[in-house]
N, C-alpha and C positions, 0 to 999 in steps of 0.2 A: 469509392471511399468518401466518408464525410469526416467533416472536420469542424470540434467544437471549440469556440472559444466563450469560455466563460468564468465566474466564480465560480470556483468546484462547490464550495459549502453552502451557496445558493442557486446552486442548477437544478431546475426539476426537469430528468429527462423526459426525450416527450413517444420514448422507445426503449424497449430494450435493446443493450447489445451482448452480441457472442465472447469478445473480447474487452476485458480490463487490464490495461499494465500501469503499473506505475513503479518508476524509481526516482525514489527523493523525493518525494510529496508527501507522504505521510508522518515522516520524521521530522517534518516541519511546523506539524500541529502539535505543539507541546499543552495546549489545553484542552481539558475534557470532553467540553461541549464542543469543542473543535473537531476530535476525532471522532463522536458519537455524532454528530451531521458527516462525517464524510462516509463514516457507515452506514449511514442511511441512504446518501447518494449512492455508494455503494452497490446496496441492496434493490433498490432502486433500479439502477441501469444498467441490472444484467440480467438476464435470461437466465430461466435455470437450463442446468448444462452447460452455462456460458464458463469458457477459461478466467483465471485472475489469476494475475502475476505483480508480487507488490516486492519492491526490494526496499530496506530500510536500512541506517546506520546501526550496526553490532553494537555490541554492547562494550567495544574497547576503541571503539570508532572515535573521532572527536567529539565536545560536548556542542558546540557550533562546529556551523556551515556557514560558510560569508557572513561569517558576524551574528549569526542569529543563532539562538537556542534549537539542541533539536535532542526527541525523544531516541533513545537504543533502545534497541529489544535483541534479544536470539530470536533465530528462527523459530523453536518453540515459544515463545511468547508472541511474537508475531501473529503465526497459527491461533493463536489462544482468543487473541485481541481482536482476530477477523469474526471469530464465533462460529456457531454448526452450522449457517448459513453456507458454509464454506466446506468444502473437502478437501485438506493439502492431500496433492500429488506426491508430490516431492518437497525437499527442503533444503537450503544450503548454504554456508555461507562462502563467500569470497573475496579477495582483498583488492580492490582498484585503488590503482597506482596514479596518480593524478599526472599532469602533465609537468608540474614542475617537481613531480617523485613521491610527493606524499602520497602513505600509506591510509588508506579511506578500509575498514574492514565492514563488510554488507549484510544482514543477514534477507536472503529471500523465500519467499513461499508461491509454489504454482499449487494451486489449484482448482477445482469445479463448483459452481454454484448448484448447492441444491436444491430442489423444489419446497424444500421446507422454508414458510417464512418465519422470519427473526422478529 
């Protein structure tokens, strides 16, 4: 296993991978040119064939996370926002119940990078 630490919006990976997950990172970038570089990284650092698993704040979720602005989507918009680079698997959303009980509602998308580039 390796392990990267870096800016995600200025990583140029120097490989692809099979696997992408992310939960809570994307609903972070509330600006354009934010999330159009994480899509690039995105695109970028996976394999086609490779899995992508991205969960985001629902669209009834809060409008902040620790103090900071964050975008909602449904799981159809999600899907949308990833583009045909992307094939959802599956879709769904689900509510995480935080440690001190708050209701957090998620939407997430799995699925396959195709070999078409974006």
């Amino acid at each position: 296993m390796r392990c990267v630490q870096a800016d995600l919006l200025e990583w140029a990976p120097d490989r692809p991978y099979d696997l992408w997950h992310d939960r809570a990172v994307f609903h972070f970038l509330v600006a354009e040119d934010e999330r159009r570089r994480y899509l690039g990284v995105l695109r970028a650092a996976t394999a086609p064939g490779a899995s992508v698993v991205v969960g985001t704040f629902a669209p009834d979720a809060p409008a902040t996370c620790s103090g900071l602005p964050v975008m909602r989507y449904s799981a159809a918009e999600l899907a949308a926002t990833l583009g045909d680079t992307f094939q959802p698997i599956e879709t769904r959303r689900e509510v995480h119940v935080t440690p001190r009980g708050a209701a957090q509602p998620f939407a997430w998308v799995a699925g396959r990078r195709t070999s078409a580039a974006a």
